[in-house]
N, C-alpha and C positions, 0 to 999 in steps of 0.2 A: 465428463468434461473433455474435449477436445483441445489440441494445440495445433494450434496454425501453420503451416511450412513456413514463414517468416519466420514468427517469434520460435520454432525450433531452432531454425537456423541460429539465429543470436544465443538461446540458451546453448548451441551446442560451441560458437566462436569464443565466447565469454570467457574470460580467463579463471572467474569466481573465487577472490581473494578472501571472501569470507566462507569459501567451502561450501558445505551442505545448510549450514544457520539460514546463507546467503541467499542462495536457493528458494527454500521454505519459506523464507519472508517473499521472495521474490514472486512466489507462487500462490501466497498468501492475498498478497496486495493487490494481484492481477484479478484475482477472483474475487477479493472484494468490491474490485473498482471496475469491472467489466461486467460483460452483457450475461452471466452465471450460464451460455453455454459455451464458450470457447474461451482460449486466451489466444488473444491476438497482439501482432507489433503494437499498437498504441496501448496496451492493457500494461505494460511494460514502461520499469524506467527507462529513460534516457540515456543514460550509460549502456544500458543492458540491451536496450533497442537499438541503439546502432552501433554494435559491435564489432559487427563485420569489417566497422571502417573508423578504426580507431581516430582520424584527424574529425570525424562527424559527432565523436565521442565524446572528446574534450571540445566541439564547441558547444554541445549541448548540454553537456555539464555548466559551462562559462556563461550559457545564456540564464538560465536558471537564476532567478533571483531568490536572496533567502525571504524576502513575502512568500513566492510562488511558492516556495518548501512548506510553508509555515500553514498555508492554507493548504495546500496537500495535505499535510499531514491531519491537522482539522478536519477537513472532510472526512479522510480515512478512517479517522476515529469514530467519528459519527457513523459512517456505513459499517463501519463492524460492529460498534454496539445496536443497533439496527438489527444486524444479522444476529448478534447473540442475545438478543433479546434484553437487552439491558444488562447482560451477567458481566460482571467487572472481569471476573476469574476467567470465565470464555473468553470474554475480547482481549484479555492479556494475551495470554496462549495465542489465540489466531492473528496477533500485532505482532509475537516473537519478543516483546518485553516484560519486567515484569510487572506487581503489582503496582508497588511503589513508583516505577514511571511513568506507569498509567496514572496513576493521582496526582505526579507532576504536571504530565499531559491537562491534564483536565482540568486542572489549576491556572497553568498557560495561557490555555485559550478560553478561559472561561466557560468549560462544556457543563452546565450541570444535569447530571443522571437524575435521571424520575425514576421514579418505580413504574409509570407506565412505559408500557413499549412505544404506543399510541402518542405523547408526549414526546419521545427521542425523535418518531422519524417527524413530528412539526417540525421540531429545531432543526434536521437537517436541509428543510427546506428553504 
C-alpha cells in the first residue's frame, strides 16, 4: 500500500498526541475506509487531514457533528467486520479497541454479527 505526498505531508506535520496507538488507528482507519491501494488526504481524519494548517483543523473539527461521528463510526465497524470476516477478536485489534468496546459498539448502534460474512456486508449496505 502506498501513501500519498498529501496525506505524508500531514502524517509528517501532525503533532500525534496519542503517539504511536494514534498512528495505528490512524493507519488502520484509512485502510479500512479507502480505495485498499493507497492512502490518500480524504482517507484521513480531519484533524489529521489538515494539519498543515492548524486554523482549517479546528474548523473542521467544529464542523463535525457528533451524528456525523456516530455514523462514522458505524460504518467503520461494519467495513472491518467485512474485512475480518466476521471475527470479533480480528476487528477489535484492527479498530485498536477492545473486546468489550466492541460489544458496546455493537450494542450502540444496533449492529448485529451473523455468523455469515455474506449477511454483514448486506447490512452494510
Amino acid at each position: 500500500m502506498q501513501i500519498s505526498p498529501a496525506a505524508m505531508k500531514s502524517f509528517l506535520q501532525y503533532d500525534w498526541p496519542g503517539n504511536v496507538r494514534e498512528l495505528e488507528n490512524c493507519i488502520a482507519r484509512a485502510v479500512a475506509l479507502g480505495n485498499h491501494q493507497s492512502i490518500d488526504l480524504a482517507d484521513l481524519p480531519p484533524g489529521i487531514a489538515a494539519a498543515e494548517d492548524p486554523d482549517m483543523s479546528a474548523q473542521a473539527a467544529a464542523e463535525l457533528s457528533t451524528t456525523a461521528l456516530a455514523d462514522l463510526e458505524r460504518i467503520t465497524i461494519l467495513r472491518v467486520f467485512e474485512q475480518a470476516g466476521g471475527d470479533k477478536i480480528i476487528a477489535g485489534k484492527m479498530l485498536g479497541i477492545s473486546r468489550a468496546t466492541l460489544y458496546r459498539r455493537l450494542k450502540r448502534y444496533n449492529i448485529a454479527v451473523r455468523s455469515s460474512q455474506k449477511q454483514l456486508v448486506e447490512s452494510v449496505r
